[in-house]
N, C-alpha and C positions, 0 to 999 in steps of 0.2 A: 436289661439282660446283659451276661457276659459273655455270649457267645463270641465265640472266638471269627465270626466269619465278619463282624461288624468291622474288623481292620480291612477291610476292603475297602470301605468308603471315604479310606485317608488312603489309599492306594491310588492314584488317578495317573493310569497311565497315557490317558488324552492329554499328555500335557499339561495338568496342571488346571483343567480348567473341573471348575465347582461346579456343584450339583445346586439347584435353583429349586428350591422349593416353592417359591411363589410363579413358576410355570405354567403356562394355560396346559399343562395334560398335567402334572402336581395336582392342580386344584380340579382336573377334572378325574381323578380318579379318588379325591377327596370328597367326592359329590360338590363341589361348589361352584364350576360352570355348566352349566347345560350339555349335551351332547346328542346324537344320534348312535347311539347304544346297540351294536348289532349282537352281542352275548357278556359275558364277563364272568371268568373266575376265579379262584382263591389268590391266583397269580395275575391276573392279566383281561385287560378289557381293550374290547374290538371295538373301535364305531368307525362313522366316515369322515373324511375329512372336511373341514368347515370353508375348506378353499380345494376342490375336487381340480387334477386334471383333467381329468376326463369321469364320464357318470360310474359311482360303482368304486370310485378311487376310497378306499379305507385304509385305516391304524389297527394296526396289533402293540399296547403301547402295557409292558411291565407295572405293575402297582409298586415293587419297589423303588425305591428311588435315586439311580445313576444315571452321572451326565452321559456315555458313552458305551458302545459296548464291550470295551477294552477294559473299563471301571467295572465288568459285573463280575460277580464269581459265578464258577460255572451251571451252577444250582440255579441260579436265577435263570440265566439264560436257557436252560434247559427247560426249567417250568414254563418258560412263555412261549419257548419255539414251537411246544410240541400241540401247540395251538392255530400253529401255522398253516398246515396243509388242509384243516378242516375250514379255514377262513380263505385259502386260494379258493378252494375247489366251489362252495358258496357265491364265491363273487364272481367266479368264470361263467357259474350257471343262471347265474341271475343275471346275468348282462350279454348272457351270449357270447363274451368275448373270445380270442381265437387264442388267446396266450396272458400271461402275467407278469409282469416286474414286482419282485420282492426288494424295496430299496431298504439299506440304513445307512443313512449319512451321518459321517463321527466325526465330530471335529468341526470347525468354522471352515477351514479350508475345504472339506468335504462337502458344504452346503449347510450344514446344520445350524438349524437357526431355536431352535428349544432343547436346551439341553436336559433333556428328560429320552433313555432311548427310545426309539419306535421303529417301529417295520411299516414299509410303507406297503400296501397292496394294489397296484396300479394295474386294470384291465388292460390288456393291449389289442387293436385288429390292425390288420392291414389299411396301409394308408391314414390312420388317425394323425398323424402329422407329426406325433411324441418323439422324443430324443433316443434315440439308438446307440448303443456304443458297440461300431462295429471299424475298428482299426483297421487300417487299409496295409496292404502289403510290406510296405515302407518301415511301418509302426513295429513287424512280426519282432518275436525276441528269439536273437541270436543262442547260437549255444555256449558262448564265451561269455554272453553278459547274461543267462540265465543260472549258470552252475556259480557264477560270481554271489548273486541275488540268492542265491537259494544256499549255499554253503551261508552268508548270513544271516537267513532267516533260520536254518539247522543251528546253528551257533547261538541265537537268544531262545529258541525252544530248549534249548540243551541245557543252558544257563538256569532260566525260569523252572524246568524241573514241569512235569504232567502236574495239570489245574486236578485231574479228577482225583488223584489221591490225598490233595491236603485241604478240597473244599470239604468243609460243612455244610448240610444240609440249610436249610433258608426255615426259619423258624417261622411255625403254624402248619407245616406237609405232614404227611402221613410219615413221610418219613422220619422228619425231627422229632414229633412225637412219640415215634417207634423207639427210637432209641432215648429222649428221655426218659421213659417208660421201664425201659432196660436198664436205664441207670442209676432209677430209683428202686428196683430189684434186686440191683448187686448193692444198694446199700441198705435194703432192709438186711439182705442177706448177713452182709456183714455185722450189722449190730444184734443180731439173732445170734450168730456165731460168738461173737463177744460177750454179752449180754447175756442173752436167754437160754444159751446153753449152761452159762455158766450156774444160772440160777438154777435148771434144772438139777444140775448135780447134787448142789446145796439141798435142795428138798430131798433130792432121792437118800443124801446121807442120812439126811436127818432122820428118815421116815425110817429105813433101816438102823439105826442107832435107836429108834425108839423100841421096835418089835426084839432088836437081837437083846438090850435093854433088858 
């Protein structure tokens, strides 16, 4: 394919770090490791994970294939997220639990350890013992070093230009088909208009040069 969205996978803004095909969720969305399968669609398969925190602990993990989620174009991420809240609300109910962590760790320094992305689904109740990130007073961010931070991060949005206007759709959607569909219209179109009008005329002359004839 020439789609124009595949320059994304040489785009690696995690740094530099490659996309691993031979990864246990790679090969498991390949069908070739086993799994505990909770749904799966055109985009994206849910199971648990095969080393749980705690019971109830699941993947929401993209069939496409990037190391991070800095690496996806927005199309991707957007088809897998919106898978998201139907896989909370499932494992909340099934485990009883009283809350959820939705993790994604990017990067090595972040934890990631399969660079293939995923969302993690982590049940949480009170007391379960689990890690918290709750920053003590000390940690709060100042107003001097948060307008610093943020005029930066305004500065590479600015830079980079909105993901939604130059992504393309993720080939096999309803949508990429839509507008392939569309684009094989405007070029029937056009060879009709080229072509088959032109032929038209030619006959119409003819037909009239024969009767006026």
């Amino acid at each position: 394919s020439s789609r124009p969205w595949r320059g994304w996978r040489c785009t690696m803004a995690s740094g530099g770090i490659r996309y691993d095909s031979d990864s246990v969720f790679a090969k498991i969305v390949r069908g070739e490791l086993p799994c505990v399968k909770l749904f799966e669609t055109l985009h994206a398969i849910a199971i648990l994970d095969a080393f749980p925190m705690v019971k109830g602990h699941a993947l929401l993990i993209p069939k496409a294939g990037f190391p991070t989620l800095a690496d996806c174009p927005p199309a991707v991420a957007a088809d897998v997220l919106r898978e998201l809240p139907r896989l909370v609300r499932a494992v909340m109910e099934a485990t009883g639990a009283e809350g959820v962590n939705v993790v994604s760790n990017n990067g090595a320094a972040a934890g990631q350890e399969v660079f293939h992305v995923h969302f993690h689904v982590i049940p949480r109740s009170a007391g379960d013992g689990l890690v918290r990130f709750a920053p003590s007073a000390a940690q709060m961010l100042d107003s001097a070093s948060a307008e610093e931070v943020a005029m930066a991060i305004r500065e590479r949005l600015a830079s980079a230009g909105p993901d939604d206007a130059s992504a393309p759709p993720v080939a096999g959607t309803p949508l990429a088909m839509l507008l392939d569909a569309h684009a094989l219209v405007l070029r029937l179109h056009e060879f009709v208009h080229r072509h088959v009008d032109a032929l038209v005329v030619r006959v119409v002359r003819a037909l009239f040069g024969r009767l006026l004839g």
